[in-house]
PDB file of N, H, CA, C and O in Angstrom:
ATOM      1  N   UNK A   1      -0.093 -20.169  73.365  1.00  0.00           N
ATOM      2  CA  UNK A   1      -1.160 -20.147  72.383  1.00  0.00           C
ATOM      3  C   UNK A   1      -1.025 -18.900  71.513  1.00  0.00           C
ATOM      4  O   UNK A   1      -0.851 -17.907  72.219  1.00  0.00           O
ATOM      5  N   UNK A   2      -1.054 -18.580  69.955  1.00  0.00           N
ATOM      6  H   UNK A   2      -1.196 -19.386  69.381  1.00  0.00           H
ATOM      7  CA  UNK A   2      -1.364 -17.834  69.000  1.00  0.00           C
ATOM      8  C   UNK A   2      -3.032 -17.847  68.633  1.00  0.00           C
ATOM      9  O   UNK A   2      -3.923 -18.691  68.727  1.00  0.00           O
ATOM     10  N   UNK A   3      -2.958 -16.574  68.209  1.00  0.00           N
ATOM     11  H   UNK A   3      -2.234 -15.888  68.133  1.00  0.00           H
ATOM     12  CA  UNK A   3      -4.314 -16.473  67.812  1.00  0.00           C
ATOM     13  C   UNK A   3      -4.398 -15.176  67.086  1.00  0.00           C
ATOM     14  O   UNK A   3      -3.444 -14.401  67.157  1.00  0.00           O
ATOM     15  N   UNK A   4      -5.577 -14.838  66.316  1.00  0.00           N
ATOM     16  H   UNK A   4      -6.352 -15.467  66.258  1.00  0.00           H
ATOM     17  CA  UNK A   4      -6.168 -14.182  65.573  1.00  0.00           C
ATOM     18  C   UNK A   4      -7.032 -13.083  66.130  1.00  0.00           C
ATOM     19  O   UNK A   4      -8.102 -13.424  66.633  1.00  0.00           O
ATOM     20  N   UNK A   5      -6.688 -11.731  66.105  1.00  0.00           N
ATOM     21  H   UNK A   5      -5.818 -11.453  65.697  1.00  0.00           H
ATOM     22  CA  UNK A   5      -7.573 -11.199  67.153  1.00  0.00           C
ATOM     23  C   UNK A   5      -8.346  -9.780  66.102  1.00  0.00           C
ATOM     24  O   UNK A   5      -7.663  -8.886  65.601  1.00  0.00           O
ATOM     25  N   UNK A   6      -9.618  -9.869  65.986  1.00  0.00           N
ATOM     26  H   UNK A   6     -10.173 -10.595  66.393  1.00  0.00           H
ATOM     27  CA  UNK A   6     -10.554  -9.054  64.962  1.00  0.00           C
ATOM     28  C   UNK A   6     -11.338  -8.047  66.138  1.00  0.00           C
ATOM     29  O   UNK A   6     -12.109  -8.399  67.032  1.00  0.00           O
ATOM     30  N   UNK A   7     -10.927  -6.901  65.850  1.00  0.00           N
ATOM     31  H   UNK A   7     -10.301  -6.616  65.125  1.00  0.00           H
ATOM     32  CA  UNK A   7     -12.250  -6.111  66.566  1.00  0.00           C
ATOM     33  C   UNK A   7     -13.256  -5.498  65.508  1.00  0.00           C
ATOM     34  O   UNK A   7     -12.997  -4.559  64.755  1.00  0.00           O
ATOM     35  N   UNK A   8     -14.505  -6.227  65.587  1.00  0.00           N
ATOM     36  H   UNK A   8     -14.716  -6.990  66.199  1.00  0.00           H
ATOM     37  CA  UNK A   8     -15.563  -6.293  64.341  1.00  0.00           C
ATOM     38  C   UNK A   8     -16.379  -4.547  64.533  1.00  0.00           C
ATOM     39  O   UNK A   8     -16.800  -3.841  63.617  1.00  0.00           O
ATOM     40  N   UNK A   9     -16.386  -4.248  66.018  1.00  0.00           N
ATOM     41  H   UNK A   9     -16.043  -4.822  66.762  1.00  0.00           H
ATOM     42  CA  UNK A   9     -16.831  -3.019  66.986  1.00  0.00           C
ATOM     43  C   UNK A   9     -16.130  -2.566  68.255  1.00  0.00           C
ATOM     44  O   UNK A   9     -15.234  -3.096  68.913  1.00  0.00           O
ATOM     45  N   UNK A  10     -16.891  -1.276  68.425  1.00  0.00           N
ATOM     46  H   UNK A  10     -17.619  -0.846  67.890  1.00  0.00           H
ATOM     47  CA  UNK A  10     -16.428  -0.867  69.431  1.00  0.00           C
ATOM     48  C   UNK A  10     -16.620  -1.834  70.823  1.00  0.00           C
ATOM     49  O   UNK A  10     -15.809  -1.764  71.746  1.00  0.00           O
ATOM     50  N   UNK A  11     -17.549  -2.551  70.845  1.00  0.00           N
ATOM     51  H   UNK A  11     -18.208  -2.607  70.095  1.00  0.00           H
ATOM     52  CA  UNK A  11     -17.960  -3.610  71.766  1.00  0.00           C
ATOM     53  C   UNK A  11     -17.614  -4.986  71.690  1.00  0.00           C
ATOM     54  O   UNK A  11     -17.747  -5.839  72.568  1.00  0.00           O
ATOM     55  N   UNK A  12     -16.955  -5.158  70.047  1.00  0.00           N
ATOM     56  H   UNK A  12     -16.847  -4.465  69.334  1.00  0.00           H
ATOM     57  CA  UNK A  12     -17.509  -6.879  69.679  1.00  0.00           C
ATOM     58  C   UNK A  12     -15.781  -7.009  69.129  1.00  0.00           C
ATOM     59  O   UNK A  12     -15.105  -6.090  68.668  1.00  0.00           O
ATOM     60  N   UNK A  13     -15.452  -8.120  69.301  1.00  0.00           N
ATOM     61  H   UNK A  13     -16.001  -8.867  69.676  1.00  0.00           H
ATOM     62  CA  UNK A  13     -13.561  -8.668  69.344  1.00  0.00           C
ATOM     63  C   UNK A  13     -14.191 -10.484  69.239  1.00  0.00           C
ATOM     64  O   UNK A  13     -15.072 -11.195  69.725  1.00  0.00           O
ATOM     65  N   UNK A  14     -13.317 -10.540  68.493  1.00  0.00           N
ATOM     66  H   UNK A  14     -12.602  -9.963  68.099  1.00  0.00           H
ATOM     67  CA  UNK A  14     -13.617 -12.260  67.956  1.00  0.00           C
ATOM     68  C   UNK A  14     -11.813 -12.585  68.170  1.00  0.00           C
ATOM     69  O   UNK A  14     -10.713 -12.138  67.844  1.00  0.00           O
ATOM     70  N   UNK A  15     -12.341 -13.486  68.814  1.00  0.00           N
ATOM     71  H   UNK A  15     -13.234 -13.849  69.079  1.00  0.00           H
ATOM     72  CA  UNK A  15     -10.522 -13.959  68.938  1.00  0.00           C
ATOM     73  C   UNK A  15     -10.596 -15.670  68.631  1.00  0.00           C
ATOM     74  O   UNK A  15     -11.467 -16.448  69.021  1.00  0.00           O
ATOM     75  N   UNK A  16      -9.317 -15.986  67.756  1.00  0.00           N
ATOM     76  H   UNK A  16      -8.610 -15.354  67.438  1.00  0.00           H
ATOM     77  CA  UNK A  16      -9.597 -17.457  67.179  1.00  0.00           C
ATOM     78  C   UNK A  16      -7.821 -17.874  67.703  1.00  0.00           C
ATOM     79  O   UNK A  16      -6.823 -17.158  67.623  1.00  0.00           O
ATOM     80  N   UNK A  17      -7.924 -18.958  68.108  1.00  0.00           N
ATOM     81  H   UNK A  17      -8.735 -19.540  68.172  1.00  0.00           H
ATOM     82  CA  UNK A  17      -6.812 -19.902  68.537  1.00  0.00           C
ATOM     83  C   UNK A  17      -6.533 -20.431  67.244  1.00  0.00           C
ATOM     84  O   UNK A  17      -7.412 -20.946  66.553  1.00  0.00           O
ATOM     85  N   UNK A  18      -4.865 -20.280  66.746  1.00  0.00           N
ATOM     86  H   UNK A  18      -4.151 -19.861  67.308  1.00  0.00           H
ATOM     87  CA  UNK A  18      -4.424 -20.317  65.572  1.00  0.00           C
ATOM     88  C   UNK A  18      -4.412 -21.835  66.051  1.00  0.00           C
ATOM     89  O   UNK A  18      -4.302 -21.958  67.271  1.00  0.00           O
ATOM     90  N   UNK A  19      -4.516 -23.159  65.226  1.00  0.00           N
ATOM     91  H   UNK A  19      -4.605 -23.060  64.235  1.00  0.00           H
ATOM     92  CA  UNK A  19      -4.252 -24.357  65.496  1.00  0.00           C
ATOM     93  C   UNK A  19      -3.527 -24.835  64.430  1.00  0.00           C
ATOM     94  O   UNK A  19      -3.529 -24.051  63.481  1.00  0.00           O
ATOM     95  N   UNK A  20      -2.574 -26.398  64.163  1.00  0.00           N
ATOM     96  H   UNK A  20      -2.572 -27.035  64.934  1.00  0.00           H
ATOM     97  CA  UNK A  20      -2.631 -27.114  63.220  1.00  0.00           C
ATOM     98  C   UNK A  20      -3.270 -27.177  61.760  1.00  0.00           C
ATOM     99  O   UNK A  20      -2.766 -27.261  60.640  1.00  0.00           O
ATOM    100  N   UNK A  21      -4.898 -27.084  62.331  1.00  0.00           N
ATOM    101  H   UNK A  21      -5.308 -27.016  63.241  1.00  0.00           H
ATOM    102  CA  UNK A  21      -6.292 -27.233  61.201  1.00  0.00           C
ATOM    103  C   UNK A  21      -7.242 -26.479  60.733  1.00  0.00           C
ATOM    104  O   UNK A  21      -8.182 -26.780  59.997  1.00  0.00           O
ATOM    105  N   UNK A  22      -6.723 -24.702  61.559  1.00  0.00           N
ATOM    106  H   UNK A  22      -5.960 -24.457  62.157  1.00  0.00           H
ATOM    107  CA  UNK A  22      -7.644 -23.898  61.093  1.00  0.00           C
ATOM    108  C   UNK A  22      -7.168 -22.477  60.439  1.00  0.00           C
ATOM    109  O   UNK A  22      -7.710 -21.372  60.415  1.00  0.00           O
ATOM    110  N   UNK A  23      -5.839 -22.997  59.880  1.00  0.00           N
ATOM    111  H   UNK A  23      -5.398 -23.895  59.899  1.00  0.00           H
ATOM    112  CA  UNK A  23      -5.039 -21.443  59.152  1.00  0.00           C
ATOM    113  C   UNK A  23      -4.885 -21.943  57.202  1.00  0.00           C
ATOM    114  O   UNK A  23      -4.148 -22.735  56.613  1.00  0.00           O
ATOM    115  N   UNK A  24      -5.999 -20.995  56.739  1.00  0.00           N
ATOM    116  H   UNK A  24      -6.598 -20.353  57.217  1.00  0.00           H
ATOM    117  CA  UNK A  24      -6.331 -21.253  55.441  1.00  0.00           C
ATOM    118  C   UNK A  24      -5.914 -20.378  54.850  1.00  0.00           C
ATOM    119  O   UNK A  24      -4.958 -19.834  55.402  1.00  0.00           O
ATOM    120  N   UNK A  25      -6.409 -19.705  53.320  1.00  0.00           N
ATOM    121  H   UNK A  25      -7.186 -20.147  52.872  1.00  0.00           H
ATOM    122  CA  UNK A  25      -5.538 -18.845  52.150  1.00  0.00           C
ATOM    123  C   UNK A  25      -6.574 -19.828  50.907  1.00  0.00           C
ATOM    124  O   UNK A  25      -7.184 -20.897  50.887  1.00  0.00           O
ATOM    125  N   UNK A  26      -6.195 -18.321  49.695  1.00  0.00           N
ATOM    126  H   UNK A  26      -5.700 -17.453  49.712  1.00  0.00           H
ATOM    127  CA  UNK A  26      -6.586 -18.769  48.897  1.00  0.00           C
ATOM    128  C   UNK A  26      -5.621 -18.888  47.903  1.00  0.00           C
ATOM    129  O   UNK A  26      -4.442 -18.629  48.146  1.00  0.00           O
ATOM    130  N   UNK A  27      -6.106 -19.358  46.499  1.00  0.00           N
ATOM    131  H   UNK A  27      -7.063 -19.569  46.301  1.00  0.00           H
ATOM    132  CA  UNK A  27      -5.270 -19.003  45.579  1.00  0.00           C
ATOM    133  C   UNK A  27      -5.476 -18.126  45.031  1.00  0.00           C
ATOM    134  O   UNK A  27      -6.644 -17.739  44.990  1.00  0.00           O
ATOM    135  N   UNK A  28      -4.380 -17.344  44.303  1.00  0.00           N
ATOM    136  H   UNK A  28      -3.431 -17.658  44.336  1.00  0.00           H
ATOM    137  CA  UNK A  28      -4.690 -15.904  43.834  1.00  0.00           C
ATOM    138  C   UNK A  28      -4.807 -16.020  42.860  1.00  0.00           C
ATOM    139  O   UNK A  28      -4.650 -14.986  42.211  1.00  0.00           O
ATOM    140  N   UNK A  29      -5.164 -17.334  42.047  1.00  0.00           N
ATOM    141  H   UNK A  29      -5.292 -18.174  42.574  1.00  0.00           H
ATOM    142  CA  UNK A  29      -5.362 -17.254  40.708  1.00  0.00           C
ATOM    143  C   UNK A  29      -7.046 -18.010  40.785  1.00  0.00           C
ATOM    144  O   UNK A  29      -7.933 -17.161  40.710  1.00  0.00           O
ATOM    145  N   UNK A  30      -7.286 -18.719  40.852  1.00  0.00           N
ATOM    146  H   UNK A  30      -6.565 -19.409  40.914  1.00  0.00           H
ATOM    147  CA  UNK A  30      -8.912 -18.975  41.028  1.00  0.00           C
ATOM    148  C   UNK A  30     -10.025 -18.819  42.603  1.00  0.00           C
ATOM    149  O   UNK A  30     -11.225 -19.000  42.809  1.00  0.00           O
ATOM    150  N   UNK A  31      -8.801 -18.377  43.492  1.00  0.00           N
ATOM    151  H   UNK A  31      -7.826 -18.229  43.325  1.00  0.00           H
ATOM    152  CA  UNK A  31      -9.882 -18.349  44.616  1.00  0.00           C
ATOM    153  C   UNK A  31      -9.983 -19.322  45.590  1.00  0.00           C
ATOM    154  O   UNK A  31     -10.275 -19.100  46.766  1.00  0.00           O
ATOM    155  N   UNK A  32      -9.708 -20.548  45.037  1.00  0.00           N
ATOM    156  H   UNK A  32      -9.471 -20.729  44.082  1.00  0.00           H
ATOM    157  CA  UNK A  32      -9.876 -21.895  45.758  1.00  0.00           C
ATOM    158  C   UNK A  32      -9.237 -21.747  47.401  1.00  0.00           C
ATOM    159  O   UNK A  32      -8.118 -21.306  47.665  1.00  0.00           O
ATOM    160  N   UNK A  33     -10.286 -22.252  48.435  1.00  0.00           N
ATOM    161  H   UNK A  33     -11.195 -22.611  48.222  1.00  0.00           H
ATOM    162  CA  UNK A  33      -9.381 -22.122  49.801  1.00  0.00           C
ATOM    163  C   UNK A  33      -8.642 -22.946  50.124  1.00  0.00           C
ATOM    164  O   UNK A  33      -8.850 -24.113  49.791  1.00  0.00           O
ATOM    165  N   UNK A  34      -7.272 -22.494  51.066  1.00  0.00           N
ATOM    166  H   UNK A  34      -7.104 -21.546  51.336  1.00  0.00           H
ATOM    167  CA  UNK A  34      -6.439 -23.832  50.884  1.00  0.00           C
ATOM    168  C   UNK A  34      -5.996 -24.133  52.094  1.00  0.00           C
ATOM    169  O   UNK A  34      -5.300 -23.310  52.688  1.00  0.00           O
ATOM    170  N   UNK A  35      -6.224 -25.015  52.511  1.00  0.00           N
ATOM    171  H   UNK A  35      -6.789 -25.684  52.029  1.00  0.00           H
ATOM    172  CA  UNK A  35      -5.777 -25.392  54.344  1.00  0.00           C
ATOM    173  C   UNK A  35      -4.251 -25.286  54.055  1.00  0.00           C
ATOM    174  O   UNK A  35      -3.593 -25.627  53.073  1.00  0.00           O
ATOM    175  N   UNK A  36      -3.896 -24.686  55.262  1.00  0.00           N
ATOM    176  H   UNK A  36      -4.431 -24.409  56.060  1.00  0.00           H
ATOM    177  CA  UNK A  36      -2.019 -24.545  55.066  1.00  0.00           C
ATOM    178  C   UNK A  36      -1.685 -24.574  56.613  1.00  0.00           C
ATOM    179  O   UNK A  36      -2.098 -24.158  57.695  1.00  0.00           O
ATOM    180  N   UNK A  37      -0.650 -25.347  56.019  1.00  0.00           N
ATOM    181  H   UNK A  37      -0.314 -25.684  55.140  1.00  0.00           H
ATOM    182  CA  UNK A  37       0.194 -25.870  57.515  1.00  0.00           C
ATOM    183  C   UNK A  37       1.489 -24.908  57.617  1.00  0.00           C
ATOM    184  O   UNK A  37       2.353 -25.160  56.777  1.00  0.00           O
ATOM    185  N   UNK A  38       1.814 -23.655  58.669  1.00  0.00           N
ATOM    186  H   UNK A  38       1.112 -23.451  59.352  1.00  0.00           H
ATOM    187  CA  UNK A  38       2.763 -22.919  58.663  1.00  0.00           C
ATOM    188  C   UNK A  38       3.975 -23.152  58.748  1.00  0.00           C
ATOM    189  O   UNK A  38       4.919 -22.392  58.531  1.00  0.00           O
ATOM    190  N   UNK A  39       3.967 -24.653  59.201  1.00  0.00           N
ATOM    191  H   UNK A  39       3.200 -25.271  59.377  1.00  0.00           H
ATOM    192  CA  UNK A  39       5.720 -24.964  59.444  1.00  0.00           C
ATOM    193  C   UNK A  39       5.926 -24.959  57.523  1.00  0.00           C
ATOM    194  O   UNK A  39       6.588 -24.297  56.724  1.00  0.00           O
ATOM    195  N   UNK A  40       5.413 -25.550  57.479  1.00  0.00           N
ATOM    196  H   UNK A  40       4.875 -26.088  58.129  1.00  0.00           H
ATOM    197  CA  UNK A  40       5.718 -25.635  55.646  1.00  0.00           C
ATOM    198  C   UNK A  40       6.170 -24.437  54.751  1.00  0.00           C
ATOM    199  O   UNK A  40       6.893 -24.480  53.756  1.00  0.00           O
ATOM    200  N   UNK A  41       5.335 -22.921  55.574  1.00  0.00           N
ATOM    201  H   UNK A  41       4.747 -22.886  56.383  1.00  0.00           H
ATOM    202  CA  UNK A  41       5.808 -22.005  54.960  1.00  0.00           C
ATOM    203  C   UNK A  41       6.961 -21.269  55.523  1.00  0.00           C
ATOM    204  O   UNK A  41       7.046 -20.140  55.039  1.00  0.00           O
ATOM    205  N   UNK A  42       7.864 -21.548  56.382  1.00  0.00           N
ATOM    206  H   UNK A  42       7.795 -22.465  56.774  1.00  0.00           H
ATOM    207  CA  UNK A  42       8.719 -21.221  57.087  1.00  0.00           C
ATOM    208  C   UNK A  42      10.184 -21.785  56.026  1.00  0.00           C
ATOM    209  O   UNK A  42      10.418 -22.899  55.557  1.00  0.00           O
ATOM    210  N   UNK A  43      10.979 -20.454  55.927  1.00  0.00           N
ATOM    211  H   UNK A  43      10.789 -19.549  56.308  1.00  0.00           H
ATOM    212  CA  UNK A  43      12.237 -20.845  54.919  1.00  0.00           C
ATOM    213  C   UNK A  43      13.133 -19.640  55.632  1.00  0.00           C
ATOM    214  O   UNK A  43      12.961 -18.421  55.657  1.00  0.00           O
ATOM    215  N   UNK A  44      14.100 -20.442  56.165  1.00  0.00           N
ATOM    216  H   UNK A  44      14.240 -21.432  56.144  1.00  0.00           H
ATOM    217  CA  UNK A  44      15.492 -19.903  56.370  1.00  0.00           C
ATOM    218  C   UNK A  44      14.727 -19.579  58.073  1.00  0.00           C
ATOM    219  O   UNK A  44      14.925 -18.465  58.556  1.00  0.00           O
ATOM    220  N   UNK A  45      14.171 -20.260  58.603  1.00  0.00           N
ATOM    221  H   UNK A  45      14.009 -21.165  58.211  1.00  0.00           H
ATOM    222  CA  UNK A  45      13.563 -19.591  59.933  1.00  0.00           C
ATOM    223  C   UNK A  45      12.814 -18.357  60.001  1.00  0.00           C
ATOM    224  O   UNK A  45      12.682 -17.813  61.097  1.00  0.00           O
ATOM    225  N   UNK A  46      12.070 -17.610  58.471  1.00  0.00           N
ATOM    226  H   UNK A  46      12.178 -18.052  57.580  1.00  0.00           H
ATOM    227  CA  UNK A  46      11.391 -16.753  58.551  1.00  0.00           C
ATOM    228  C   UNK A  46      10.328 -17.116  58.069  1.00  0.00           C
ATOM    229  O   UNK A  46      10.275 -18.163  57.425  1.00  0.00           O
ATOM    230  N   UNK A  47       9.310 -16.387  58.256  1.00  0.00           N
ATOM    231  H   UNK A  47       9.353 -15.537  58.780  1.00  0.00           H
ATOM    232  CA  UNK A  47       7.685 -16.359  57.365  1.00  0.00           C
ATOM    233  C   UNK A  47       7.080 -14.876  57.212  1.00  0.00           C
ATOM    234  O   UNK A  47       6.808 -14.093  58.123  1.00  0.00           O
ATOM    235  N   UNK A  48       6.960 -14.718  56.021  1.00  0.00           N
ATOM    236  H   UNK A  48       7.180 -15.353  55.282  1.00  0.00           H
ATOM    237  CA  UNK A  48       6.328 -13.539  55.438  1.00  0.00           C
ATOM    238  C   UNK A  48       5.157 -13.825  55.471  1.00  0.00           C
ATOM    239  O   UNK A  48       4.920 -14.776  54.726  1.00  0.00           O
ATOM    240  N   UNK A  49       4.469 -13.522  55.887  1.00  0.00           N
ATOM    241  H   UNK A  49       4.662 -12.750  56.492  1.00  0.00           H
ATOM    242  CA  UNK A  49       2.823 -13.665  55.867  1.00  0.00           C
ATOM    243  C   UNK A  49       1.930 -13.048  54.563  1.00  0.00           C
ATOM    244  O   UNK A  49       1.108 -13.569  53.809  1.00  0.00           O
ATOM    245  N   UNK A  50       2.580 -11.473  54.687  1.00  0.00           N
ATOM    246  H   UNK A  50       3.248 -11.050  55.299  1.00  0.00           H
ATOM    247  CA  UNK A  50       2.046 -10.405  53.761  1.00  0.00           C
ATOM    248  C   UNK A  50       2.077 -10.454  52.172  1.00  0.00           C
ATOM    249  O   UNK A  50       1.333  -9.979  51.314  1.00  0.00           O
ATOM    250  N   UNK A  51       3.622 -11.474  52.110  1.00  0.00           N
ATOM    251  H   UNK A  51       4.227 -11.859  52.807  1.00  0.00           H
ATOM    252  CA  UNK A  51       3.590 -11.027  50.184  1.00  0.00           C
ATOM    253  C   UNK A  51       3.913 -12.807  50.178  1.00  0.00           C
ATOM    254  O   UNK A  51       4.584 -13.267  49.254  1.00  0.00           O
ATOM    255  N   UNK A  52       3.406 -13.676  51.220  1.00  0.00           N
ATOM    256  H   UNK A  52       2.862 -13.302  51.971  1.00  0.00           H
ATOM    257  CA  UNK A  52       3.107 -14.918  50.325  1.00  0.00           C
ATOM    258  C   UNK A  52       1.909 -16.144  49.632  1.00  0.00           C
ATOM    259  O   UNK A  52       1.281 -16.891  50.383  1.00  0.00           O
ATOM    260  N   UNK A  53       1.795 -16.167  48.577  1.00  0.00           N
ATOM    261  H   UNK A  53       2.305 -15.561  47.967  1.00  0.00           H
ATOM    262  CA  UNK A  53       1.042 -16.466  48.159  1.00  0.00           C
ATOM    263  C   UNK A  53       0.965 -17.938  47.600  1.00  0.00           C
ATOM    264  O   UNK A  53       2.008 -18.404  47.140  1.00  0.00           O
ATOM    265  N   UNK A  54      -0.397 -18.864  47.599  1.00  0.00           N
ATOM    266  H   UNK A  54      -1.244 -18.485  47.973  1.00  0.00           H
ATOM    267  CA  UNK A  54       0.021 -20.383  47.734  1.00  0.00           C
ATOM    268  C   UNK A  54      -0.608 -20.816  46.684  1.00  0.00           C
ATOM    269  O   UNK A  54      -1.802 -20.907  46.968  1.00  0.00           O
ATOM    270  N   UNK A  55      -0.346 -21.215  45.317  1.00  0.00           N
ATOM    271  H   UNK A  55       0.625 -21.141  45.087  1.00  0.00           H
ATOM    272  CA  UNK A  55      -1.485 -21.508  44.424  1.00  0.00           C
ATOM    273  C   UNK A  55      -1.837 -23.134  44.947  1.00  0.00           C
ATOM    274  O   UNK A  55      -1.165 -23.922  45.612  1.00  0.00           O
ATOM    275  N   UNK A  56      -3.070 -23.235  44.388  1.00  0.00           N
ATOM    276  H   UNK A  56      -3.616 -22.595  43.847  1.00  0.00           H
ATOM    277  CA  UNK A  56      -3.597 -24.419  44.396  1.00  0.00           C
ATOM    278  C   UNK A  56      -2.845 -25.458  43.213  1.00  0.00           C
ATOM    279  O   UNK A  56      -2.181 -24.961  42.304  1.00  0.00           O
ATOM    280  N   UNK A  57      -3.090 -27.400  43.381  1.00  0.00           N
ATOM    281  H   UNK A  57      -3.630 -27.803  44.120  1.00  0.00           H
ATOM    282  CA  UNK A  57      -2.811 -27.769  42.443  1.00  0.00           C
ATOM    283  C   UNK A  57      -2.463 -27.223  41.102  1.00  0.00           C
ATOM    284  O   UNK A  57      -1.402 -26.846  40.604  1.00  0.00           O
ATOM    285  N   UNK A  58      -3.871 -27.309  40.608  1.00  0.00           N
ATOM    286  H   UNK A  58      -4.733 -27.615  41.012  1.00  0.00           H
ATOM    287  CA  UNK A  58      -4.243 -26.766  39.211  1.00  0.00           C
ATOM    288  C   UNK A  58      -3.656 -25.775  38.770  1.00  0.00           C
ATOM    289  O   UNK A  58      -2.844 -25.825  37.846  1.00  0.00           O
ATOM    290  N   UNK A  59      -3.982 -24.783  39.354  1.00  0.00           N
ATOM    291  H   UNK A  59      -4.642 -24.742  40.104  1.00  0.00           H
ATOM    292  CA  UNK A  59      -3.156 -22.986  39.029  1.00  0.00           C
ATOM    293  C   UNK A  59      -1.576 -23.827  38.811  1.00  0.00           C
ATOM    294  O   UNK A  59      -1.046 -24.216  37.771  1.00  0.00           O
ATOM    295  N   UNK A  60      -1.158 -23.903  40.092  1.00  0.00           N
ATOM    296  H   UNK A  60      -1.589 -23.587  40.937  1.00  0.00           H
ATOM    297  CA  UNK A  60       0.272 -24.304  39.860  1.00  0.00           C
ATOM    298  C   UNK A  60       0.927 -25.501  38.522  1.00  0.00           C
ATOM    299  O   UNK A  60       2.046 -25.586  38.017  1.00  0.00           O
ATOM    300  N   UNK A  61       0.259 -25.916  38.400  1.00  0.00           N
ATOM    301  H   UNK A  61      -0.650 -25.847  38.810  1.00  0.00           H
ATOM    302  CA  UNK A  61       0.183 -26.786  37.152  1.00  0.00           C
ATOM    303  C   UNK A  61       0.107 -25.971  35.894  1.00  0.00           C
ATOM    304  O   UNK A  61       1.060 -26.129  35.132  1.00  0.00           O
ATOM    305  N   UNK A  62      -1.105 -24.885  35.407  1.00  0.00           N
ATOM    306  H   UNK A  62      -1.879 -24.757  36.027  1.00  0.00           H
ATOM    307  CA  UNK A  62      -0.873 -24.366  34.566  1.00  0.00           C
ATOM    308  C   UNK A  62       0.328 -22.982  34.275  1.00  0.00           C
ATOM    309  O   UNK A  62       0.782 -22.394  33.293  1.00  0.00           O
ATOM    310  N   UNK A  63       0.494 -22.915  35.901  1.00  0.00           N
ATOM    311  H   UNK A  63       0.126 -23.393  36.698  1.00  0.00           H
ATOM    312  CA  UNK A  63       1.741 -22.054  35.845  1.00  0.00           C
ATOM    313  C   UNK A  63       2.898 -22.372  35.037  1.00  0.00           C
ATOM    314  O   UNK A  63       3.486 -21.666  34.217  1.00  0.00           O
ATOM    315  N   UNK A  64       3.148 -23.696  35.456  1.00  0.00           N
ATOM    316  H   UNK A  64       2.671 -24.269  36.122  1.00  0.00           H
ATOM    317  CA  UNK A  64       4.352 -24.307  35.208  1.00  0.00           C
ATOM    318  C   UNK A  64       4.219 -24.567  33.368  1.00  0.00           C
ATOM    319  O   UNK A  64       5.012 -24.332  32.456  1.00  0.00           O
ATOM    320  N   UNK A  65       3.309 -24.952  33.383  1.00  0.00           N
ATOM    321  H   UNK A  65       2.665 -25.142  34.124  1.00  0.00           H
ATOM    322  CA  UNK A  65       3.335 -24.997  31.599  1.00  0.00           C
ATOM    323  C   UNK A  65       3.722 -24.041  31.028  1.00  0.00           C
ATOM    324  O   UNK A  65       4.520 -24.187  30.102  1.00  0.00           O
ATOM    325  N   UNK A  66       3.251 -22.709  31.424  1.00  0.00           N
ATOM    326  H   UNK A  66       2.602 -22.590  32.176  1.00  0.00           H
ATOM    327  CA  UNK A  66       3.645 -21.637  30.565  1.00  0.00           C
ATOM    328  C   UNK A  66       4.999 -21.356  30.992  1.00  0.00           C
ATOM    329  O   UNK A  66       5.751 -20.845  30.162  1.00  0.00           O
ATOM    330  N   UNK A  67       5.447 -21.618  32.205  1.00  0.00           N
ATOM    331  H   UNK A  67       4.835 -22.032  32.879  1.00  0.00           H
ATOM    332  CA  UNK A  67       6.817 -21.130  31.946  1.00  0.00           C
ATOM    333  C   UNK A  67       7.975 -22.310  31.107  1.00  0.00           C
ATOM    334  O   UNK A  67       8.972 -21.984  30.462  1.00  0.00           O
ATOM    335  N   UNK A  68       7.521 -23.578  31.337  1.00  0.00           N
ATOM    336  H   UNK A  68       6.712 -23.843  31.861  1.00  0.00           H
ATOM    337  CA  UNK A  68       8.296 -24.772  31.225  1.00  0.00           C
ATOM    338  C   UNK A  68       7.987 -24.534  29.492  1.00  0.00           C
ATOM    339  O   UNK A  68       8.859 -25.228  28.969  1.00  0.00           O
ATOM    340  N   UNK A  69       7.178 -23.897  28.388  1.00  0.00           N
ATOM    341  H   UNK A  69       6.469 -23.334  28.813  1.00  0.00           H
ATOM    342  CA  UNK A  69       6.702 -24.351  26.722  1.00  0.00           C
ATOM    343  C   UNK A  69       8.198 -24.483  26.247  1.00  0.00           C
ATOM    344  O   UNK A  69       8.451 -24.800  25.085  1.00  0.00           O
TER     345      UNK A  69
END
């Protein structure tokens, strides 16, 4: 089992069982939360956690316009 482990206090620790259905992200362009499945972000057998970022539909859509004019 993986999991998520927060100590909120000196007394108080929240620990969450990473699952399938409960590892989310936003987009860094509007915010939107985005359920994400980690095998998906896995390339070459690694995962960066820290510098990757997942746009939503939309964002990614207007991304692509501006680079594709």
């Amino acid at each position: 089992m993986f999991y998520v482990k927060t100590q909120l206090s000196e007394n108080t620790v929240i620990t969450t069982e990473i699952t399938d259905d409960n590892v989310f992200t936003r987009c860094p362009d509007c915010g939107k939360e985005l359920s994400i499945d980690l095998n998906d972000m896995i390339e070459d057998g690694e995962i960066d956690l820290e510098y990757t970022a997942v746009c939503c539909e939309d964002c990614y859509d207007k991304r692509c316009k501006k680079v594709f004019r």
